[in-house]
C-alpha positions in Angstrom: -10.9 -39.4 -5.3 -10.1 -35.6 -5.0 -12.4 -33.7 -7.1 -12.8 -30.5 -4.9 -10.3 -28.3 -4.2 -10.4 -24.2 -3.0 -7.0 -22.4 -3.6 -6.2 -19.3 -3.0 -2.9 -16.9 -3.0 -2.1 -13.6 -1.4 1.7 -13.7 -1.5 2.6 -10.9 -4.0 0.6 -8.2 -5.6 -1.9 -10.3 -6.8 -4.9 -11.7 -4.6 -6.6 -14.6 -6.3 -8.9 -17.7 -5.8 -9.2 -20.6 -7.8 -12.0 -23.5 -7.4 -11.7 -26.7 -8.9 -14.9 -28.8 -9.2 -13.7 -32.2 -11.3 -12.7 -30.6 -14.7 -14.0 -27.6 -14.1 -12.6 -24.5 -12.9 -13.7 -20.9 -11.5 -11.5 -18.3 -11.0 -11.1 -14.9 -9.6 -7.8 -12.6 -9.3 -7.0 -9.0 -8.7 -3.9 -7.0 -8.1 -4.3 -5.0 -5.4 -0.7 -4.8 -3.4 -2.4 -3.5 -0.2 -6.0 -4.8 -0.6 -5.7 -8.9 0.3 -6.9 -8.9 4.1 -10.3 -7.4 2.2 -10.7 -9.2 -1.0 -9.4 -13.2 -0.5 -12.5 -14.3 1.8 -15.0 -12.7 -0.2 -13.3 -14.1 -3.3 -13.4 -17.6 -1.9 -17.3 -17.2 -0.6 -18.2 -16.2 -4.3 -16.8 -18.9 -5.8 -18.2 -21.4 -3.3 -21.6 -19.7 -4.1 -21.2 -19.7 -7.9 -20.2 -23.7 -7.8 -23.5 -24.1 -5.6 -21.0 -26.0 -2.9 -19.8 -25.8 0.6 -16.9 -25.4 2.4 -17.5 -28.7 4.2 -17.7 -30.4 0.8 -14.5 -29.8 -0.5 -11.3 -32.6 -0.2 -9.0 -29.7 0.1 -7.5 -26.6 0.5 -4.3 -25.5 -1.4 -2.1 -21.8 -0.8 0.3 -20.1 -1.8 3.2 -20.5 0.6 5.7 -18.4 -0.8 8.3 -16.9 -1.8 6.6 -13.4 -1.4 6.1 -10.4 0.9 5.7 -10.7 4.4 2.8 -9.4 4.9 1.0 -10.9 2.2 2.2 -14.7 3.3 0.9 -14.3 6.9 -2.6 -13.0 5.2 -2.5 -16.1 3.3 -1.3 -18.2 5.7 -3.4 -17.4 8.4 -6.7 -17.4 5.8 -6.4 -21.4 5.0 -5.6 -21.9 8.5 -8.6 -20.7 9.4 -10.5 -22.5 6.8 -8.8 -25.6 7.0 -9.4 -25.9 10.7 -13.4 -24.8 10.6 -13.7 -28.3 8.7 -10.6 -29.9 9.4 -9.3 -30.0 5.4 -5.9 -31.0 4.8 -4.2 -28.4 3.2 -1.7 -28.5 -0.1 1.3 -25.6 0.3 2.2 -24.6 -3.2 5.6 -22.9 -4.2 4.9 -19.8 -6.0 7.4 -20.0 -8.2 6.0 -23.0 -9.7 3.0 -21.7 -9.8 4.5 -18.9 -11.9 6.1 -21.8 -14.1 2.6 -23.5 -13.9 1.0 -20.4 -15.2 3.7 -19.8 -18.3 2.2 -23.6 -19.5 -0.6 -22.7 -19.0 -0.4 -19.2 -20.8 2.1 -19.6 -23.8 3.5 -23.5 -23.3 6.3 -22.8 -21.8 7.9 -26.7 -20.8 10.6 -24.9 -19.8 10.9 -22.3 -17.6 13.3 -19.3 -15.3 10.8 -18.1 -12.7 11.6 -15.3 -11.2 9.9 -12.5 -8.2 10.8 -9.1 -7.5 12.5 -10.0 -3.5 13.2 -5.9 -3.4 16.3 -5.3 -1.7 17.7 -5.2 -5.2 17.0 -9.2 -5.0 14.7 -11.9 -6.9 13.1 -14.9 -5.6 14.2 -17.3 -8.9 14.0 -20.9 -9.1 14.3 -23.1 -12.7 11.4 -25.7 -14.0 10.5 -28.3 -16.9 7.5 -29.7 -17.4 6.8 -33.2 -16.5 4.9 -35.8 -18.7 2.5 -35.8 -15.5 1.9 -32.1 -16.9 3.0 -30.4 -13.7 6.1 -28.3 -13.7 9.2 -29.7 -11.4 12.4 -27.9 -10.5 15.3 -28.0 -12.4 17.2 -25.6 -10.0 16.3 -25.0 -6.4 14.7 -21.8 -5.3 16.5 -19.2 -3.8 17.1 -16.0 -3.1 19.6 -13.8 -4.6 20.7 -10.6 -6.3 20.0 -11.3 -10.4 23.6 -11.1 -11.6 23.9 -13.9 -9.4 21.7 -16.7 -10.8 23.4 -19.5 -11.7 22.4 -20.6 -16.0 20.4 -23.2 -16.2 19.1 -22.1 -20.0 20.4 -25.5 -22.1 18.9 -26.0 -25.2 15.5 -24.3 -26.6 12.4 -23.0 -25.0 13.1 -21.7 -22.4 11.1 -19.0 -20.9 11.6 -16.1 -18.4 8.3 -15.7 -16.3 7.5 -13.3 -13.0 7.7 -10.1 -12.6 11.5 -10.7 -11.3 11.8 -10.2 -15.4 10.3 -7.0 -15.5 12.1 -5.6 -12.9 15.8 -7.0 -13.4 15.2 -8.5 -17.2 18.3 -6.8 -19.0 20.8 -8.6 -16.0 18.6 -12.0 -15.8 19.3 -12.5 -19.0 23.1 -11.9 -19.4 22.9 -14.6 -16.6 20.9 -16.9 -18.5 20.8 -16.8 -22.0 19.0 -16.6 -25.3 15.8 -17.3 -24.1 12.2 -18.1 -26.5 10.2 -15.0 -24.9 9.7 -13.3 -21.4 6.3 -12.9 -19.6 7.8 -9.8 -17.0 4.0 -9.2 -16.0 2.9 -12.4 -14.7 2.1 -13.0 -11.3 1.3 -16.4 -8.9 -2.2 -17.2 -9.3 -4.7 -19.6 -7.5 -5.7 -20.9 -10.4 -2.3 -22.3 -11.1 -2.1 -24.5 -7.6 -5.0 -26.7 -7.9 -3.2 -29.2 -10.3 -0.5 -29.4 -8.1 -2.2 -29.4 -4.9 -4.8 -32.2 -6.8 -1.4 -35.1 -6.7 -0.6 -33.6 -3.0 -3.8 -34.5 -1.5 -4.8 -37.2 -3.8 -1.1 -38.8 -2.5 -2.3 -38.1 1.1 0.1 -35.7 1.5 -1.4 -32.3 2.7 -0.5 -31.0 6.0 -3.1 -29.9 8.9 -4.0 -26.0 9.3 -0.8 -26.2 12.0 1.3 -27.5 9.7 0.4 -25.2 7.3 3.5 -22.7 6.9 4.9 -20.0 5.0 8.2 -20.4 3.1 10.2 -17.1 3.0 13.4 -17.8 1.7 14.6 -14.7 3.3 14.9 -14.3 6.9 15.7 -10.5 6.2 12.6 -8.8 5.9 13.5 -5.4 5.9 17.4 -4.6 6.3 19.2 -4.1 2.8 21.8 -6.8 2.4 25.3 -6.4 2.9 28.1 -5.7 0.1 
């Protein structure tokens, strides 16, 4: 049974850790865009303190694996590498667009949601979810990464909601693109927190990956030319 599971997240401006001990949770987040490589291990060792547990004694490890910056996935990346193989942990790689959808649940109820990251480059990282009667979000439309007049609609019928900071940045074209919509979060960001139930039917299926396997998702193999007309 999987009852112990460390997540953490450094792939956009928010750096967060999540601990899940059965039922219970513990939690830690800040956004600081240049600060990760100093706050995520300290994050995790508090929260493996405050639980009273090990490293050794957890089932699993879950991450972040992007969409997100660059920089911030390799910091992420290489972190539960790291981790995983000091105690040889199978790892859990999370989209961060469901963990945006994840967190809208979570937050407001959202069972339906448009997730969507600033890509920069005049571009988001978008994807579409519903939630599942398993209570985990699953995609209605695949991620990708495009400019936001370019999203294909996938808002049918009511409650839908627009979550990611993808909102606040392009919000007025997102939504001539998809719709009448029940509400916008344009602040919210991936967090740990929102992995672990996720990464809970990964592991407990037996389907983690080793620390090699463990790799970030980009979307974008352009990571610093503009894109073309």
């Amino acid at each position: 049974m999987v009852q112990r599971i460390l997540a953490l997240d450094t792939a956009t401006e928010a750096c967060s850790a999540a601990l899940a001990v059965g039922d219970a949770v513990l939690a830690d987040s800040v956004i600081s865009p240049r600060g990760h490589t100093a706050r995520v291990l300290p994050m995790v060792k508090a929260l493996l303190a405050e639980a009273g547990i090990s490293l050794a004694a957890l089932d699993g490890l879950a991450w972040g694996c992007g969409p997100g910056s660059f920089t911030g996935l390799r910091i992420g990346t290489s972190v539960v590498q790291g981790l995983a193989l000091s105690h040889d942990l199978p790892v859990a790689p999370v989209s961060n667009l469901e963990m945006l959808a994840q967190g809208g649940w979570r937050a407001v109820g959202a069972a339906r949601v448009v997730a969507a990251l600033d890509a920069r480059m005049g571009e988001v990282y978008w994807a579409g979810y519903e939630i599942g009667e398993d209570g985990l979000m699953h995609p209605v439309a695949r991620a990708r990464v495009c400019a936001p007049e370019a999203t294909p609609c996938v808002v049918r019928g009511e409650g839908w909601w627009g979550v990611g900071r993808g909102w606040g940045a392009y919000g007025d074209a997102l939504a001539r693109q998809q719709g009448e919509l029940a509400g916008t979060l344009p602040e919210a960001v991936p967090l740990a927190r929102d992995a672990l139930a996720r990464a809970r039917q990964v592991l407990r299926d037996g389907e983690g990956v080793s620390a090699e396997q463990a790799q970030p998702v980009y979307l974008r193999n352009r990571v610093a030319e503009k894109p073309r007309a």
